[in-house]
N, C-alpha and C positions, 0 to 999 in steps of 0.2 A: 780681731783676727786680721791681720795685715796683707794678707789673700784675697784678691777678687773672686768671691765662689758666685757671683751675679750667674742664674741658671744652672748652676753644678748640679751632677746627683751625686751624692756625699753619704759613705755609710761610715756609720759609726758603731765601731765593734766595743759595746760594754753600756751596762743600764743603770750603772750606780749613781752618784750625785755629779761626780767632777765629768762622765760620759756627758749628763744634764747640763754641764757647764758649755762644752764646746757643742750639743747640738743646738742649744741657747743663738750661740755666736754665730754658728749656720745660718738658722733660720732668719739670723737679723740681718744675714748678708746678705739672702735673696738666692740660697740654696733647697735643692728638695732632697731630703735629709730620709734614709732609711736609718732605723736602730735596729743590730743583729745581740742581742740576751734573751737569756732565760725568762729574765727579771727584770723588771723594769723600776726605778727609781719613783715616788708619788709624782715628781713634776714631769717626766717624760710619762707615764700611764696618764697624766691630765693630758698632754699635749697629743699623746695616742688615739687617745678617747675624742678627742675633740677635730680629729683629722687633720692637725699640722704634721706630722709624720707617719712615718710607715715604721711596722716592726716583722721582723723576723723573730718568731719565739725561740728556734732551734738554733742553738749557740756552735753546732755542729760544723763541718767543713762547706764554707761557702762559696762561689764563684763570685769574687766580688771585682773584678778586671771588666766589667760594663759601667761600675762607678769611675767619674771623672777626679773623687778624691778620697781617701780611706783612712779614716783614723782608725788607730787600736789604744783604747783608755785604762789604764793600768788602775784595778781599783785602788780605790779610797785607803789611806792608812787607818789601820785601826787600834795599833799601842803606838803610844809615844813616850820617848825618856826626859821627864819634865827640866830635868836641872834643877838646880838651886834655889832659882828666882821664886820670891812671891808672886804667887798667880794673881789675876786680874781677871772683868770681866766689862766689854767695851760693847752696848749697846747699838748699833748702827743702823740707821735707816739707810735704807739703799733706793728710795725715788719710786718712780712709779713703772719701774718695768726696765726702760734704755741705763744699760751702764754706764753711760756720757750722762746722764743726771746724776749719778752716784758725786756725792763730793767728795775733794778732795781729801780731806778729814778720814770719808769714810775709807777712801780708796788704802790711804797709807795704814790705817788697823788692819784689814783685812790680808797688808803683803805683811805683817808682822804677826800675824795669828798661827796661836801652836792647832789651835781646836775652831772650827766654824762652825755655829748653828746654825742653822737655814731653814726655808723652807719653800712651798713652789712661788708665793707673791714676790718673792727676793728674785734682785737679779741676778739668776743663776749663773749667765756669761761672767760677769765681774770674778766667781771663782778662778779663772787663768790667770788670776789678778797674786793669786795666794801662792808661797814658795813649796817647793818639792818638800812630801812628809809632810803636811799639815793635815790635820784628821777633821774630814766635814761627816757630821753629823745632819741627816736629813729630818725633820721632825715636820712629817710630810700634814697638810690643813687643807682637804679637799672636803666642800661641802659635801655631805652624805659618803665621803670615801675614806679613804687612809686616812688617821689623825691620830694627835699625840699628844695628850692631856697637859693643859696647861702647869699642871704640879709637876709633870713629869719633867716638863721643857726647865723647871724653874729649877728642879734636882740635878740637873746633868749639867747648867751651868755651873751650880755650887759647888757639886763633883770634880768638875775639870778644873777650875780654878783652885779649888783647895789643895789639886796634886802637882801646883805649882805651875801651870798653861796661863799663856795668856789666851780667853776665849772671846771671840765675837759673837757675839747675836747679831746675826745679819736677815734683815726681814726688808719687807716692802713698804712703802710711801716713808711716815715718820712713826717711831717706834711708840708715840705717845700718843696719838690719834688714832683712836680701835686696834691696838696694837697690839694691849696688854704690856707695853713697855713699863707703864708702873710697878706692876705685878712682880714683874723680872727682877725690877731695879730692888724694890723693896725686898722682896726674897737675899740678892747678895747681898744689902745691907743687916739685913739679920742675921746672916750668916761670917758676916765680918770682913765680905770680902770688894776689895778696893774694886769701884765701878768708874764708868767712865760714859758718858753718852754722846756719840755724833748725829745732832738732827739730820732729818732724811726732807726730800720734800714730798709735799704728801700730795695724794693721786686726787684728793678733794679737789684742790686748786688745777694741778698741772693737767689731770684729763682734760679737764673744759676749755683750759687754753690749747691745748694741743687740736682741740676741736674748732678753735676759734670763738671759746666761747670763754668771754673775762667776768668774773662772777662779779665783778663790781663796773659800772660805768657811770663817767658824771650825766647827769642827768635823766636814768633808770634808777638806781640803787645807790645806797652807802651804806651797803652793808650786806653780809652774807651770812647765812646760818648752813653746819655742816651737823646732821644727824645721819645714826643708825639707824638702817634698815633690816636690824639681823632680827628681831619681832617685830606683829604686826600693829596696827594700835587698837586699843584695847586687851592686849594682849596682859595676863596680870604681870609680865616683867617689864612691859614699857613703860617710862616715865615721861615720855614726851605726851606735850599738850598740841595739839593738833590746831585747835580750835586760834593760840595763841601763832601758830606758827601762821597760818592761812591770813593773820591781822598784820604779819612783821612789816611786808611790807618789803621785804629782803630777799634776795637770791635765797631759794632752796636749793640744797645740795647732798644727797642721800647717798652715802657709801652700803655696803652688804645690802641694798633692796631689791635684786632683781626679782626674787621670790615673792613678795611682799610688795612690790611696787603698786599693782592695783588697787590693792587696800588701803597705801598710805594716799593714792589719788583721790579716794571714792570718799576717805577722810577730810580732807582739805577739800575738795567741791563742794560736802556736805556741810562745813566751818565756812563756807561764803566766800570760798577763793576761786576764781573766776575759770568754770571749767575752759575757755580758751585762750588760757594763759600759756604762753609756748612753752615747751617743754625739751628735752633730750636726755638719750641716755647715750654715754659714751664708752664702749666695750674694749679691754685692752688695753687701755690707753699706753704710748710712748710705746706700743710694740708694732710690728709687722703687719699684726692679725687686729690692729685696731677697728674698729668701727664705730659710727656714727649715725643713730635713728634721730632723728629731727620730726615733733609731733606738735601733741596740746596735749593737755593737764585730763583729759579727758578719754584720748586716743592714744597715748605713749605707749601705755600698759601693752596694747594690742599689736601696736608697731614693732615693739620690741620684742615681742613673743613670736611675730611673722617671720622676724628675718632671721630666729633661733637665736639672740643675743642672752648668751650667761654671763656667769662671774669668770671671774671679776670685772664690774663694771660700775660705773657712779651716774646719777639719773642729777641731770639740773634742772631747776622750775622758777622759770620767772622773763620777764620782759629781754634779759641780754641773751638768752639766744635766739634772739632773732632780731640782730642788731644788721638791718641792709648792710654788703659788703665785708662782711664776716662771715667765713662759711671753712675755714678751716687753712690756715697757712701751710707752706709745703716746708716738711719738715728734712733736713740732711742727715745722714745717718752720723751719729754723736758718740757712737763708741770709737 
């Protein structure tokens, strides 16, 4: 958004995905953002829930002449006239939140896409990115909330592709690190339909540097381990060895744990890994609404649960965060 809305109050008339797109862009400008719908889109109901916005339920006649700026968001397409063309389906990471991490790769699929799948980890601002009449598809992934089964996500690519679109999967960090991007990829390959992948970079690495924390340093680490947090251990679907992870010896770096983080701590203290190993969990990352708990392997859990830190958010363990004179670079706004 080429607009200084630095302090605006900004309502946004419409709750569908591409509404999500420009209050996205708001929020990153350092605007305070009402939403006036019925309905709200899964990634604006997250951002609702979590008090980065204000909604008005009643989509009725407003007095909206107190905001300093007012869009009205003309919903989402939803048939499209495919043409002729064989469809396609182009896999995208879109970074860890800021559309200036978005690469350039990604950026050019998304202004050529008939159909966008999304969902709220994607960065929803890069939407204004996409040409008039492209139909976004919301296949909203809130822990405990709205969700859209992974077969379903994997049918509606195959769908839209096969009726001649070209479709992007547009998601968040890299599509291949807890992504289920394989999932996706192999679904259109059995279905016969040409795919195409742009890596994304993934929130593993970029939270922690955004934090000021580099998961490798010469002489702490050569080496970083990035697991799941999505069970807990001992859990009968985890395969992670705990016992070997506490011996690596390597930056830990835990994506989906903030649920689970205590347990995966009380794991690794009990495997002999030194409960006053420094710790953090980094909330947000590359957004607005980021945050930074800085603890011990021991006390994170509780740090992080003090100051209400959810998902998404990624927990790192080990010696470099707390490398003196690293405590977080000041970041310029990248969209």
């Amino acid at each position: 958004m080429e607009l200084n809305v630095t302090g605006m109050d900004a309502a946004v008339v419409g709750g569908d995905i591409r509404a999500a797109g420009q209050v996205s862009a708001l929020l990153a400008g350092g605007a305070r953002v009402t939403v006036v719908a019925a309905e709200l889109t899964a990634s604006l109901e997250d951002l609702a829930h979590r008090g980065l916005l204000a909604w008005l339920r009643d989509p009725g006649p407003h007095d909206l002449t107190a905001y300093d700026l007012v869009l009205r968001v003309r919903p989402t397409a939803t048939d499209h006239e495919p043409g002729a063309r064989t469809g396609s389906v182009t896999l995208v990471g879109g970074g860890p939140g800021d559309p200036g991490l978005l690469t350039v790769a990604g950026r050019a699929a998304i202004e050529s896409a008939d159909v966008i799948v999304t969902d709220r980890l994607a960065p929803i601002a890069a939407l204004g990115w996409a040409r008039p009449g492209v139909q976004v598809v919301d296949v909203a992934k809130i822990p405990g909330g709205r969700s859209t089964s992974q077969d379903e996500i994997n049918r509606l690519l195959v769908e839209h592709a096969t009726s001649g679109r070209h479709v992007v999967r547009l998601k968040g960090g890299d599509s291949f690190v807890f992504g289920r991007g394989g999932e996706e990829l192999l679904a259109c390959h059995d279905a016969g339909i040409r795919t195409r992948v742009v890596p994304g970079v993934t929130s593993a690495i970029a939270a922690p540097a955004l934090a000021g924390i580099p998961v490798t340093h010469r002489g702490l680490t050569q080496g970083f381990t990035v697991v799941s947090g999505h069970v807990p251990p001992g859990h009968p679907e985890s395969t992670l060895d705990y016992a070997a992870l506490a011996r690596s010896g390597s930056t830990l770096v835990v994506l989906m744990g903030v649920r689970t983080l205590g347990a995966i701590c009380a794991a690794l203290t009990s495997a002999g890994l030194d409960p006053a190993t420094p710790a953090a969990v980094v909330a947000d990352g590359a957004l607005p609404s980021q945050q930074v708990v800085r603890a011990t392997l021991d006390t994170i859990d509780a740090a992080a649960t003090a100051v209400g830190i959810g998902a998404p958010a990624v927990a790192v363990i080990g010696s470099v965060v707390d490398i003196p004179g690293l405590d977080g670079p000041d970041q310029e706004e990248l969209a």
